[in-house]
C-alpha positions in Angstrom: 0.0 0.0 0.0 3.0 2.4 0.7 4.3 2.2 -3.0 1.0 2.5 -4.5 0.8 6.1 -2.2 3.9 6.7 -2.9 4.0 6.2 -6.7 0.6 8.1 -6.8 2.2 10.9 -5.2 6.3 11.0 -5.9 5.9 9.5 -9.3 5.7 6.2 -10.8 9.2 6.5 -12.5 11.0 7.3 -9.2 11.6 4.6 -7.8 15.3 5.1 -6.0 12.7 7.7 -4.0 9.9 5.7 -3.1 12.5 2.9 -1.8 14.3 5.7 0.3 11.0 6.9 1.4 9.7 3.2 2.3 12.8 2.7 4.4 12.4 5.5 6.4 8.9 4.9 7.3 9.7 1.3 8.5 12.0 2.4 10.4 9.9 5.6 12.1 7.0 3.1 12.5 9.1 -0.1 13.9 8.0 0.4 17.3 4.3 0.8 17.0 4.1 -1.8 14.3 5.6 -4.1 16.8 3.7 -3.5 19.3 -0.2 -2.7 17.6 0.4 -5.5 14.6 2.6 -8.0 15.4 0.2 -11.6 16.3 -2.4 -9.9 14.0 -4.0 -12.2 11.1 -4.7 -10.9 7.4 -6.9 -13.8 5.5 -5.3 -14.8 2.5 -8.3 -13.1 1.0 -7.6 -9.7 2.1 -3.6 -10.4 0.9 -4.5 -11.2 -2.5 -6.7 -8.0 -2.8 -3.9 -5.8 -1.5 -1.8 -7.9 -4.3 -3.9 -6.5 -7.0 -5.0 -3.0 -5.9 -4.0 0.0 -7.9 -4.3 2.1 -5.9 -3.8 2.6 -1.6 -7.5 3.9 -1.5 -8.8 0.8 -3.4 -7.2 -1.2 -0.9 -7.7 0.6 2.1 -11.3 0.6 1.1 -12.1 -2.6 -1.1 -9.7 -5.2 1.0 -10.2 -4.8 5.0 -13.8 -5.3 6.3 
């Protein structure tokens, strides 16, 4: 979902950028993924939709009920 935002926003032809940009996220967000994620199950379901969204709206919106 971060590299659909990203390419949506920074450009889809950027891509040295939108890994640098990933990488600092993960590590800003390390501790609170850890801790509010971590033992959390996604159904296969909801993995193969984020897999095939176009967009971080359509999955945020079509792939988590």
């Amino acid at each position: 979902m971060a590299r659909l935002e990203l390419k949506a926003n920074v450009g889809a032809s950027n891509e040295k950028a939108i890994l640098a940009e990933i990488d600092a996220t993960k590590r800003e967000l390390r501790d609170s993924t850890m801790k509010d994620c971590v033992g959390k199950r996604i159904t296969n379901k909801a993995l193969e939709c984020v897999r095939k969204a176009t967009t971080a709206d359509e999955a945020a919106e079509d792939c988590f009920d």
